[in-house]
C-alpha positions in Angstrom: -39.2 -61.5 -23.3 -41.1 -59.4 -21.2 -38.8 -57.5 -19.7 -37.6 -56.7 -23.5 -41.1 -55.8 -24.6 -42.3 -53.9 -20.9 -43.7 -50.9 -23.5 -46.0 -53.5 -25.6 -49.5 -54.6 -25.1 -48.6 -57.8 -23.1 -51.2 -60.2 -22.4 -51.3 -64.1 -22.0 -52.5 -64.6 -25.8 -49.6 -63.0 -26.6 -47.1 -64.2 -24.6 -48.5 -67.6 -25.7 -48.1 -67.3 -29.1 -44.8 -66.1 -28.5 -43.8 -69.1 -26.4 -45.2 -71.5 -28.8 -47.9 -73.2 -26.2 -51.6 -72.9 -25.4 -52.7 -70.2 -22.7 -53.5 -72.2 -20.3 -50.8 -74.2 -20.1 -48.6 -70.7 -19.6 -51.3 -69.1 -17.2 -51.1 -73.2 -15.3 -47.6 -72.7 -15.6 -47.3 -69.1 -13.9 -49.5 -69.8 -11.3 -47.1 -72.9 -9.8 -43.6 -70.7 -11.1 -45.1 -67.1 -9.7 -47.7 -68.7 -7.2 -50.3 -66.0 -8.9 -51.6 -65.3 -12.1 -49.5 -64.1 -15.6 -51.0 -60.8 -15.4 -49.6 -60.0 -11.8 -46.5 -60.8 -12.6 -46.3 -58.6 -15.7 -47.6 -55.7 -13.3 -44.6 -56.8 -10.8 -42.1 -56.8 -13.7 -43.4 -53.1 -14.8 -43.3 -51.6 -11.8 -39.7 -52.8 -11.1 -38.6 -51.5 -14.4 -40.3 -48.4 -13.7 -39.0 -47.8 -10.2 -35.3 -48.4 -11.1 -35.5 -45.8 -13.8 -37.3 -43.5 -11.7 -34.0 -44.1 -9.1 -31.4 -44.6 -12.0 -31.7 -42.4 -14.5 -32.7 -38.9 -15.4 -35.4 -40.0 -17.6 -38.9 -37.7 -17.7 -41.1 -39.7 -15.6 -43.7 -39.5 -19.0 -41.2 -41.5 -21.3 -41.0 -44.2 -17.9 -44.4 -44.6 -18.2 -44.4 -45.3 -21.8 -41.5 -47.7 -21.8 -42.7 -49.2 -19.1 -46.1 -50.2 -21.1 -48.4 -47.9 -18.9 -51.1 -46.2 -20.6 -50.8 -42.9 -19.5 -48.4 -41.1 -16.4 -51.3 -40.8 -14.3 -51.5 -44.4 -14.6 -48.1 -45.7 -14.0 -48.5 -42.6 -10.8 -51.6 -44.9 -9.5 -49.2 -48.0 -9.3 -46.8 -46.5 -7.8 -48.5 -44.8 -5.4 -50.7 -47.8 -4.3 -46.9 -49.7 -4.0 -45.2 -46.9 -1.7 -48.0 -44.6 -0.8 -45.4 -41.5 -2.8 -45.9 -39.9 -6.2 -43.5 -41.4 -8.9 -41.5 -37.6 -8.6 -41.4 -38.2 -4.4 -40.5 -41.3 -5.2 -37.5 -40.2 -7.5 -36.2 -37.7 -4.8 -36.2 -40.4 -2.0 -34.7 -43.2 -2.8 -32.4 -41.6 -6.0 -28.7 -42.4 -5.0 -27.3 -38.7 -4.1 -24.7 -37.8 -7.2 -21.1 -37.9 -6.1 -20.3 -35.2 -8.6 -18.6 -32.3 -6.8 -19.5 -29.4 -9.2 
């Protein structure tokens, strides 16, 4: 569910009404699956999505934010650099497979 809904407002309410169960039996429940709370895991699960679209696709880095549920681009450029210590576009350019087109 939350990797299907990365660009929505995703908090535990949410995702607890979506599950069916009271919060703190999901928060209880992500601190023994995840070993830290809902909310960091969401973060983790962002910043993945955001990092393989930064390497995968041509996508402007504006729209990644947005899918991705960050608020702004300066925003998801925080996460990012406080993961790698590099810019989302820096990012991009290192670790971006080099095309094996031949034009």
């Amino acid at each position: 569910y939350i990797r299907n809904h990365l660009y929505a407002k995703l908090d535990i309410a949410s995702l607890a009404r979506h599950a069916g169960c009271p919060k703190y039996k999901l928060q209880a429940s992500a601190m023994r699956a995840f070993g830290h709370p809902f909310a960091d895991e969401i973060r983790k699960i962002r910043l993945a999505a955001a990092k393989e679209l930064l390497t995968e696709t041509d996508t402007p880095i504006t729209e990644i934010a947005e899918s991705c549920g960050y608020t702004s681009m300066s925003h998801l450029a925080m996460r990012i650099r406080e993961d790698t210590g590099l810019t989302p576009l820096a990012f991009r350019r290192r670790y971006r497979p080099l095309s094996t087109d031949s034009r």
